[in-house]
N, C-alpha and C positions, 0 to 999 in steps of 0.2 A: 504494500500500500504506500502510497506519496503521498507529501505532504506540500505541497507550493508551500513559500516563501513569502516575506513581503517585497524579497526586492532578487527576484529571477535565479532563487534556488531553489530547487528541488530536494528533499531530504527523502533519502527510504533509509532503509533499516542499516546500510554498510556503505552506500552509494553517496556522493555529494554531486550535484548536478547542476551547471550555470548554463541555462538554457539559451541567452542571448548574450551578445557583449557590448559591454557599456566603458565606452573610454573613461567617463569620468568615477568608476571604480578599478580601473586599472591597477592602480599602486597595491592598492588593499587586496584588491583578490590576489595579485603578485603575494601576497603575504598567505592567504587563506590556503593555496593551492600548493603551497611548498611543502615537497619531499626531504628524506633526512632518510641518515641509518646511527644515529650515537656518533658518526665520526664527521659528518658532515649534514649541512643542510641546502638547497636548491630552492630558491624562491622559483614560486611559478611563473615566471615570465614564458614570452613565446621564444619559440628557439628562432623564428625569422628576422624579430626584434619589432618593437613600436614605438612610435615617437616619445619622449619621456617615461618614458619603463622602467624599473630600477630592478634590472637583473645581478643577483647575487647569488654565489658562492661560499658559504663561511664553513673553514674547518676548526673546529674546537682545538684551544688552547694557540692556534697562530695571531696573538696578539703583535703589534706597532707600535712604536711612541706615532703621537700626536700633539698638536698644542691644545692647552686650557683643559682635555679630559683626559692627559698623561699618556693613555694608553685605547688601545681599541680591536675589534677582531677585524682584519686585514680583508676584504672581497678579494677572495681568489680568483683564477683565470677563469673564463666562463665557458663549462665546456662541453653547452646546450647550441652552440652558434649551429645552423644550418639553412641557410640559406638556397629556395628553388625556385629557379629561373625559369620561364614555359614561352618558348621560340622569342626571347630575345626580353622579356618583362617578368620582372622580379615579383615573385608573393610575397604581398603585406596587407593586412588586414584595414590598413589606412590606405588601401589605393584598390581599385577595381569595384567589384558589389560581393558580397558576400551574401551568398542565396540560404545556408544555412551553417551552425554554430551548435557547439556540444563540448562543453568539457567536463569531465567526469573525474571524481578522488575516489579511488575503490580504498576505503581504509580496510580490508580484511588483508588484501594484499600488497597493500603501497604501491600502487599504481594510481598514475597520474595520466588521461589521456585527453587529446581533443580532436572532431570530426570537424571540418568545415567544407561546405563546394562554395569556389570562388569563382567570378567569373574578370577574366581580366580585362582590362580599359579598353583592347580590341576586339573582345568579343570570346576568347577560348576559357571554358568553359571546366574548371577541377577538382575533384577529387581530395583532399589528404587526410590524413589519418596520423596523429602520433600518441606514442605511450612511452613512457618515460619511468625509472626504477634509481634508485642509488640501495643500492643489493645490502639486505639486513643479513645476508648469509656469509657476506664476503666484503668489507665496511670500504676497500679501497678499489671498488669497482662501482662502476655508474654504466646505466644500459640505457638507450634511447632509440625507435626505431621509426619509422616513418614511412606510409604506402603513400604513393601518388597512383592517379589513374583518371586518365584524360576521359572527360567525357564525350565532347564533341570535335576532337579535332585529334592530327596527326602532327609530330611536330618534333623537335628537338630540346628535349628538356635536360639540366643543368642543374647538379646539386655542388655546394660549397658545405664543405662540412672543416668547420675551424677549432684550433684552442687560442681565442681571443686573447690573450694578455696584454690586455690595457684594462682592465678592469678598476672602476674609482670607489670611494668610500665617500660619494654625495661631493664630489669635488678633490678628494686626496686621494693619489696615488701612493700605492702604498711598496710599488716592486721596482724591482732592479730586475732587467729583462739580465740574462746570463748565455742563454745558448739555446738550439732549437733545432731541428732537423726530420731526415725521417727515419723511421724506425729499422736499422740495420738489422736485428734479428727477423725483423719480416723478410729482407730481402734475402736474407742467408736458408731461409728455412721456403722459401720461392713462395710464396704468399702473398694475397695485398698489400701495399706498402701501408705503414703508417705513419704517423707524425708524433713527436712529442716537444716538450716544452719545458724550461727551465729555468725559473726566475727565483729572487731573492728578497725578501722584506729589510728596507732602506737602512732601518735602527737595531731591530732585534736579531737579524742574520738568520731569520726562518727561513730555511730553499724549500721549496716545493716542485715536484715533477709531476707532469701529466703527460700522458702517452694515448693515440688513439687510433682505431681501424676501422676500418667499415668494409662490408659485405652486401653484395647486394643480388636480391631474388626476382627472376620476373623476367629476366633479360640480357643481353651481353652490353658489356658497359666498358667505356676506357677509365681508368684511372689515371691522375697528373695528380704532384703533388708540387705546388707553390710555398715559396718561404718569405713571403714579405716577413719585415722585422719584428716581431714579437705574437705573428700572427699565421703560422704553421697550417697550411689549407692541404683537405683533400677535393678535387674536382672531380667530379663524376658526370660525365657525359651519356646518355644514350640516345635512342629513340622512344618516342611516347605512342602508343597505339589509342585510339577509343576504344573504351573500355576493357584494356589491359593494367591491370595493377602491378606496378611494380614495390620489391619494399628494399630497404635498406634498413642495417642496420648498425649501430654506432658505439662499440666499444671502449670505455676508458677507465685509466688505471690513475691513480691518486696516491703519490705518497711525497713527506715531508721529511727534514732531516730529525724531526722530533723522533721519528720510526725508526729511520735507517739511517746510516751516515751515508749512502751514495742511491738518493733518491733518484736521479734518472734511469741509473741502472733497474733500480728495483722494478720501476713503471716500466720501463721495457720488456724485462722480464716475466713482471707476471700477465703484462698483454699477448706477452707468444703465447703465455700457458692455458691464456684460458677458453674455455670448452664454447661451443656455439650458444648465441643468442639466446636462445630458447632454455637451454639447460640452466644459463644463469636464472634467466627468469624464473625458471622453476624451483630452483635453490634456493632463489627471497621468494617467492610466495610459501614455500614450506617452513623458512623460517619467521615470517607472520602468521604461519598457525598455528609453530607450538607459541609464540608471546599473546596469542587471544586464548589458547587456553587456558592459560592459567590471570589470566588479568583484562577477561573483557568481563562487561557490565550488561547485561539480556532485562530491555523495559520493554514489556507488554505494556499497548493499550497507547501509547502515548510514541509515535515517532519520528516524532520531530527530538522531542527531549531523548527517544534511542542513538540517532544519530548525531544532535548534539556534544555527547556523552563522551561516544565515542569517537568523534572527531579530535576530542580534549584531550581524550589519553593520548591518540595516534601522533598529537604534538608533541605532549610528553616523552613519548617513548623515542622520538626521533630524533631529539635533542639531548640525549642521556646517551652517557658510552657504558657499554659492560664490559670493555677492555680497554679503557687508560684511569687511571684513579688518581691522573694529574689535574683535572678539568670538570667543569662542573656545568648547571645548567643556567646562563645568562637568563637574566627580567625579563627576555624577547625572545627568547629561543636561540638558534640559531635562524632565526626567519625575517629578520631585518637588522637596523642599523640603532633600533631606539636603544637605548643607555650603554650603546655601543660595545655591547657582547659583555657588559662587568656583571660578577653576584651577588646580587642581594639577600637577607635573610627570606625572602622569595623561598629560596631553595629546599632552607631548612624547616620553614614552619608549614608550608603551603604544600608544596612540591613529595617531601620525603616520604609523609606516610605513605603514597599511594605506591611508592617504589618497595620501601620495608614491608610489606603487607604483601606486596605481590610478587615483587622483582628483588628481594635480596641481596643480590648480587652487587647489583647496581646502586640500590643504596648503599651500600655497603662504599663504592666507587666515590659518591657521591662526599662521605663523612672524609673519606682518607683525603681529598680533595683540600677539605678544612687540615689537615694533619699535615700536606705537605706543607701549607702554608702559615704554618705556626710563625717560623722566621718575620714574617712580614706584619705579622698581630706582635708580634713581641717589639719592633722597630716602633711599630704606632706607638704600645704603651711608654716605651721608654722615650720615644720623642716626648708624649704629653706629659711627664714626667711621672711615668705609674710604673708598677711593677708589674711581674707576667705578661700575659699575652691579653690584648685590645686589639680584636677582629676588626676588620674596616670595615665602614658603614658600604659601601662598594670595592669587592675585590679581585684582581683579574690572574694572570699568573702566577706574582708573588705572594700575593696578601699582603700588597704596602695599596695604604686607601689611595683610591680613585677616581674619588666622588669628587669635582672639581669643586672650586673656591665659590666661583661665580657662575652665575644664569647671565648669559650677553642677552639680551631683548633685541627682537628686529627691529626697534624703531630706533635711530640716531641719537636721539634725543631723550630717551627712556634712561634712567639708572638701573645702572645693571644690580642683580639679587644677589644677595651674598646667600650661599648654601649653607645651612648648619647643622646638618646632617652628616656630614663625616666628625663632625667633633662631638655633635650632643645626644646623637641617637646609638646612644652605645647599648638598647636592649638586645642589640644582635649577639654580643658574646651568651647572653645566655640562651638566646634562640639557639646557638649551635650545640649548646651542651645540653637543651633540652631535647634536641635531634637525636645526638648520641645515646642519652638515656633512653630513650624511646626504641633506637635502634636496638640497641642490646634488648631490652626487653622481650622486641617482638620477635630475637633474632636468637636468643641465647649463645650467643658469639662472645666466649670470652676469651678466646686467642684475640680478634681484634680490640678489644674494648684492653686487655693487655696492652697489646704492641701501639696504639696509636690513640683511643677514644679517652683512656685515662690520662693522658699527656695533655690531652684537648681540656677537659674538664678541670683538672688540676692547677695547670696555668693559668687559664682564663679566671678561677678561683682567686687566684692572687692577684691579680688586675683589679677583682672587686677590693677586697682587702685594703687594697692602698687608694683606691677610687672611692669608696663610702666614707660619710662625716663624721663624727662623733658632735652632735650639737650636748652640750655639756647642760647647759639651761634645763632642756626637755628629757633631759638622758636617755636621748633614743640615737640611733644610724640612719644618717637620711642620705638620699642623691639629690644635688641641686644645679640648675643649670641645665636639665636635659630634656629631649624630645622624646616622649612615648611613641605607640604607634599612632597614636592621629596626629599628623603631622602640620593639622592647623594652630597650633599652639608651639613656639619654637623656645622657649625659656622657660621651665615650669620646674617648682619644686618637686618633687616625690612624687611624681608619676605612680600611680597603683602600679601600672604595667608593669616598670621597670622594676619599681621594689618589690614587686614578693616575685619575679623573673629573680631576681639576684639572689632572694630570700632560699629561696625553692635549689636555685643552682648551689649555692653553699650547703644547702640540706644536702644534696645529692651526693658535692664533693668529699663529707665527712665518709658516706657512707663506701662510698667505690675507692676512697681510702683504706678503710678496715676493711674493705674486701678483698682489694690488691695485699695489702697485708698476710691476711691470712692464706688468700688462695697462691700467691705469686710475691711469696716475699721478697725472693731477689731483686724482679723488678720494682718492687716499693721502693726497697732500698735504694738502687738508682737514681730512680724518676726524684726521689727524695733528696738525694745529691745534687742531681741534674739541677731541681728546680728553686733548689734551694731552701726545700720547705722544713720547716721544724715542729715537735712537741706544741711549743708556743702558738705557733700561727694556726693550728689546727683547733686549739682551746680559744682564741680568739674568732674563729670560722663561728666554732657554737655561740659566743657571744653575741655578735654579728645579728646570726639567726633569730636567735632569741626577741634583741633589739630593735629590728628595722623598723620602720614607722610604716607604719599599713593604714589608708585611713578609710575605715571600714566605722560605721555605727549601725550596733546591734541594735538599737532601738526601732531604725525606720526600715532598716535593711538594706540602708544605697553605699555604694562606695562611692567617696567622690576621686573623680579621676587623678584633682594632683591638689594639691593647696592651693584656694583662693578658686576654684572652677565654682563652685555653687556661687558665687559672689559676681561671679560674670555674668553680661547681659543677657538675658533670655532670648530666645529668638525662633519665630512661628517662620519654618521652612517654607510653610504652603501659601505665604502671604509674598513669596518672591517667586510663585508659579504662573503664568507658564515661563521656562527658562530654558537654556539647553547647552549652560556653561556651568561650572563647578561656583557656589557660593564665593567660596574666595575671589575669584576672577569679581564674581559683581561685586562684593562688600570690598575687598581690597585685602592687603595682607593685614595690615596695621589693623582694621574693623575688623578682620575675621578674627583675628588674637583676642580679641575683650569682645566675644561672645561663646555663646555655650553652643557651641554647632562643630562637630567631628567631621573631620578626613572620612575617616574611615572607623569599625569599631576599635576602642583601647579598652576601657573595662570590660565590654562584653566577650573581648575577645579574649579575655586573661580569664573568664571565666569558664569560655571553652578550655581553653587550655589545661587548667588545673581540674576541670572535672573528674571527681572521685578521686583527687588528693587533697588531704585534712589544709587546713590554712585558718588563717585568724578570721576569713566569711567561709562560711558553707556554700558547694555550688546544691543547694535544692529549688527544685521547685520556686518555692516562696521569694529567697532571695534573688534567683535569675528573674524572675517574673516582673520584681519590683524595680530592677534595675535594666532589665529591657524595655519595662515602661518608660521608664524618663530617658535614657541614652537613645534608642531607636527611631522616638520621633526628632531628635536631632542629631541625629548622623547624615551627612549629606550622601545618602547611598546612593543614588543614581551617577549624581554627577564628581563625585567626591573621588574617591579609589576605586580601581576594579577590583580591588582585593577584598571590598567588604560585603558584597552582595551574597557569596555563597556562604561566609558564616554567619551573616544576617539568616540566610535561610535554611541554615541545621539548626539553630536555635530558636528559630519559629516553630520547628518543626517541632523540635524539644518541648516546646511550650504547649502546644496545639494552636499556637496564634494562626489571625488569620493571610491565608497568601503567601505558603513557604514556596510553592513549586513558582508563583510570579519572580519572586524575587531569584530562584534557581533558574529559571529562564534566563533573568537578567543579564546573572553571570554567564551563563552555558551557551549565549549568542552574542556574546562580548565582540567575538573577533569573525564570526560568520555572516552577521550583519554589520559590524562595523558600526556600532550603537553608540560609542563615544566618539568617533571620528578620527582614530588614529591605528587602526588595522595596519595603517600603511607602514608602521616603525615595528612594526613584528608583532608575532604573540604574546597574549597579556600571559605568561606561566605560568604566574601564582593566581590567577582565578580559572586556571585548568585544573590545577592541583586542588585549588578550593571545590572544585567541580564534583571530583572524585569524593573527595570528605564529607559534600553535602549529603550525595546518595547513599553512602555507606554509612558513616556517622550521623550525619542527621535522618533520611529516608529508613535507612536500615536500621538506625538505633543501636548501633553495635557499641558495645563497653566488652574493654578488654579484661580480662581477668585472668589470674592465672592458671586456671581449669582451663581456658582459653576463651573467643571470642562469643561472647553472647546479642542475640537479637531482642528487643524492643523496638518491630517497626510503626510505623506510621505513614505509609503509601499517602502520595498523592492523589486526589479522586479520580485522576485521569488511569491513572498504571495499577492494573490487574495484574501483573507480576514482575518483581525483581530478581535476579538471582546473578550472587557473584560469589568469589571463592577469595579468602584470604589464609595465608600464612603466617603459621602464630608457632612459634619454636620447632619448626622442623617438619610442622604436620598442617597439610592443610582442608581446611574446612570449606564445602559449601553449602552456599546458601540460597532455599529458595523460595523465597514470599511472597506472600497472596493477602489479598484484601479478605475480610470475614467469610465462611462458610456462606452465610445468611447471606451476601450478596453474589456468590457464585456457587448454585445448587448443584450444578454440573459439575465441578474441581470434585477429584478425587484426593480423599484423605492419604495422604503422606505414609509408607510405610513404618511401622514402627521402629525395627530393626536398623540400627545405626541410627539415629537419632538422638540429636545431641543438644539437651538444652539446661537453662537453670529452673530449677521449680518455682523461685521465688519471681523470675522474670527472663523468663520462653516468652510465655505467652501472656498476652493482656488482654485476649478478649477483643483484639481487632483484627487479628492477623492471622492467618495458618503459616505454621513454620517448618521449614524440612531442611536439615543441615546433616550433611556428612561428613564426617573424618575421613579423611584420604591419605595414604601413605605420602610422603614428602620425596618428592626425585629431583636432584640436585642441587 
């Protein structure tokens, strides 16, 4: 079944479908339609090219200097170029008529393709077809193939199959062309020839080689291969019949000096080795169906929100590597240029569960990611004058912050914004130690949480330590001077967020102390050396604890967000509607600071967070309820952050409020309709990642225990069933849920046998529940 769109999508259950094309969504859909495999990402541009396009390239971890944001991921060679000529005039979608249009995302399989018949300015009449892969079997291959087939004429048609390097980053160049030619092992082995390519990044000295062949079905063809300078062409000549299709097909090999120290070689190499077209193709669709069995999500009843869904992980998963645990998952993905490939606590708070839960592995890549770059959290602290390691608020290879100074304004005449977010938003160090606890939890991994996550936690401990106050007056530990996570307030005392975040992480640190202790005393011993910690700082850790200033009153039940927030001016959201900008933009910076109106959630979302761990509020019921009442109708969710919409709507869910699946909407068509206007600088991440959370944690009601994971759902009235499968210590469970008996007389009762639930909260009387334990493989 289909779902039309509002704006010429088609959603079915795996399929993404843009029925017509609209130049002035060009950029965005350029973002929507991008392929990956963990090692690289492919913006959907055309391979012919169109006027203002912004085709890219990005491989994880080939960062540039740049001016003003230090650093950035480099657009690589583009190595989609294919250019067809028909008797003497070029295909381009800006020139001729275009009689019909089709481009399709198969997320089961990571295929990208598009249909169009063109007719050209003189009148001949075409045919083409392409599909497109960057191979999840094989990370440093990319497949592209392309049928033409003349409908009404005979003629002489002309393919250019290039590896562009000139490739810009929105105006910078980021390479050093190096050398180029054609592929000598093809000609040795008597084969098509091919071409490869070898350039160099200007500052960091990343080389990269691309290597490429083509094949072609249908007909006898010449091949010629041209070396303009940095732009390595095969030319393919034949004849064009009516209605003869011919196809061709387009090989390429991808590797970096990060991999190998003699990347040309490599790319040549593994281009002689690899097997026909088809076989690869086969290779990445088999490896997209073992990663949907064990981590896709099945909505009955509702699918537009099936497709959505799954559109969100297929980002996720294609911007995640499961073989470099140097590199992590940029704000954007790899699918644009927006905050120019740095990580944000995105990663760890938004992003990880859905990896840890499903993909292990990869999370597991993800946390070492923070481990390599301890060095660069520890330079921060010691710059700002603290001890241990201080994660930057944005960080790229090293983990030295990246989050530039200043915001330049396009107007001339504007004062530029000074950023305070690399100095004040320091709740990220314990966003990442709450990652690792969670990690180990779901993962029972205590070789890693050994070798790398207690080193993460430890340090960043000490950070706090010489970061928190002692106000002597109140005799309490406070943080002042900082940004929570609603980032419309930039100077605030004691953040709830950030204090019981620190509270909570120094809880953790004593405890993954005495357990390193007991379980791994050697390395206690060590790490204790290494980090210089003592007896003392560990009795000062409980102090700390103890101490922090939490401003919670048990009386009414609200937390107020930081000192002096209830004091601020009230402010009725719905009295500045209709809008279609974020409140700050209308009020200003300076008027949004002295009012009570959120970015994004900060208490509500500290309350997810800590749910069903003890704290100086209770997350029940009562207390979420009273403080979703006051926070939510001032959160600017719409226009505010993308990051608040989907825990806006596990906590509605949580509540039974009304309009959780509106506000999961919200999020879950962020970047498919291009709803805030900026699809075009890549994937929102972290409201992918929220995505997943919603359906699971909020939809599914799942609480982790350590029996393992338990259901309390609460379907939306659209979806008659749920079912997804998560990994809780080695064993994994599915799940699969249903709206009441009483509304579906037909569903057959769930075998008993293997049936896994809690007595006190399986079931609640809204739901049918059917969960299996399943052996854990790999």
């Amino acid at each position: 079944m289909n779902t039309p769109s509002s704006r010429d999508l088609i959603y079915t259950d795996w399929t993404l479908i843009e029925s017509q094309f609209d130049p002035q969504q060009l950029r965005s859909r350029e973002t929507v339609f991008t392929i990956g495999n963990g090692y690289l990402g492919t913006r959907g541009s055309f391979e012919e090219g169109y006027p203002h396009a912004l085709p890219a390239t990005l491989v994880h971890g080939v960062y540039d200097d740049v001016p003003v944001v230090y650093t950035e991921l480099a657009n690589c060679p583009d190595w989609l170029s294919l250019v067809v000529i028909v008797n003497g005039e070029r295909f381009r979608l800006d020139r001729g008529e275009m009689i019909h249009y089709k481009r399709q995302l198969d997320l089961r399989h990571g295929m990208l393709s598009r249909s169009v018949r063109w007719r050209s300015p003189t009148g001949n009449t075409l045919d083409l077809k392409w599909e497109r892969f960057a191979s999840l079997a094989d990370p440093q291959v990319l497949g592209l193939r392309c049928e033409i087939t003349p409908v009404d004429f005979n003629g002489e048609i002309e393919v250019q199959s290039s590896l562009n390097g000139y490739p810009e980053n929105q105006g910078f160049d980021h390479w050093e062309r190096l050398d180029q030619g054609k592929t000598k092992l093809g000609i040795d082995l008597g084969i098509e020839p091919g071409i490869w390519l070898q350039v160099r990044t200007r500052s960091s000295r990343i080389e990269l080689a691309m290597a490429a062949k083509m094949t072609v079905d249908g007909t006898d063809a010449d091949f010629q291969v041209t070396n303009t300078p940095g732009y390595p062409t095969l030319m393919i000549c034949f004849s064009g019949t009516a209605g003869q299709t011919v196809s061709l097909e387009k090989m390429v090999t991808v590797f970096t000096s990060q991999e190998t120290e003699l990347p040309v070689q490599a790319a040549q190499v593994k281009l002689a080795e690899l097997p026909s077209y088809s076989v690869l193709r086969n290779a990445h669709q088999q490896a997209w169906n073992e990663v949907w069995q064990h981590s896709d999500i099945e909505i009955e009843g509702n699918s537009k929100a099936q497709l959505a869904v799954r559109y969100n992980l297929f980002q996720l998963f294609i911007s995640a590597s499961l073989h470099n645990s140097q590199v992590s998952v940029p704000a954007k993905t790899l699918s644009g240029f927006g905050y120019r490939g740095h990580i944000f606590w995105d990663t760890e708070i938004f992003i990880l569960p859905f990896f840890t839960l499903t993909q292990p592995a990869i999370a597991r890549n993800l946390l070492t990611y923070r481990y390599h770059t301890l060095n660069g959290a520890r330079r921060k602290a010691a710059h700002s004058g603290y001890q241990g390691a201080m994660f930057a608020w944005e960080s790229a290879a090293t983990g030295d912050e990246v989050t530039p100074r200043w915001a330049m304004p396009n107007d001339p005449y504007a004062e530029d914004v000074r950023i305070w977010c690399r100095d004040r938003e320091i709740h990220i160090s314990a966003d990442i130690a709450y990652a690792v606890w969670q990690y180990w939890q779901a993962s029972g991994d205590d070789i890693w949480l050994r070798d790398f996550g207690a080193e993460i936690i430890l340090d960043t401990a000490l950070f706090w330590m010489s970061r928190l106050e002692w106000n002597a007056k109140q005799q309490r530990y406070e943080l002042c001077g900082v940004i929570g996570a609603d980032e419309y307030h930039e100077q605030v005392n004691n953040n709830v967020f950030t204090n019981r975040m620190v509270q909570w992480h120094l809880e953790k640190a004593v405890v993954v102390h005495e357990w390193m202790r007991l379980k791994f005393p050697d390395r206690a011993t060590e790490l204790a050396q290494r980090l210089q910690l003592t007896s003392e700082q560990l009795q000062h850790w409980q102090a700390m604890i103890a101490q922090i200033y939490i401003l919670y009153d048990a009386k009414t039940g609200l937390i107020e967000q930081f000192e002096g927030f209830f004091q601020l001016k009230d402010i009725d959201l719905s009295a500045y509607e209709p809008r279609d900008r974020s409140i700050q933009a209308v009020l200003g910076i300076d008027e949004t600071n002295q009012r009570q109106v959120l970015k994004q959630p900060d208490v509500l979302m500290l309350l997810y967070l800590m749910r069903g761990t003890p704290a100086a509020f209770p997350y029940c019921p009562d207390v979420l309820r009273r403080n979703w009442n006051y926070y939510a109708p001032r959160t600017d969710i719409t226009y505010g952050s993308s990051l608040g919409p989907a825990i806006h709507a596990i906590l509605a869910a949580d509540l039974g409020a009304a309009d959780p699946e509106e506000q999961f909407m919200q999020a879950a068509l962020v970047d498919l309709e291009d709803t805030r206007g900026n699809t075009a600088d890549g994937i929102h991440a972290a409201s992918a990642g929220g995505i997943w959370q919603a359906v699971v944690f909020g939809f599914g009601g799942i609480q982790l225990k350590d029996s393992g994971p338990v259901a309390t759902p609460h379907l939306p009235p659209s979806w008659t069933r749920l079912k997804f499968k998560l990994n809780w210590r080695g064993t994994w469970y599915s799940f699969d849920l249903s709206p009441p008996l009483a509304q579906a007389p037909d569903a057959q009762v769930p075998d008993i046998q293997g049936l896994i639930f809690d007595l006190d909260r399986g079931f609640d009387g809204h739901c049918r529940i059917s969960l299996s334990s399943l052996a854990a493989t790999g």
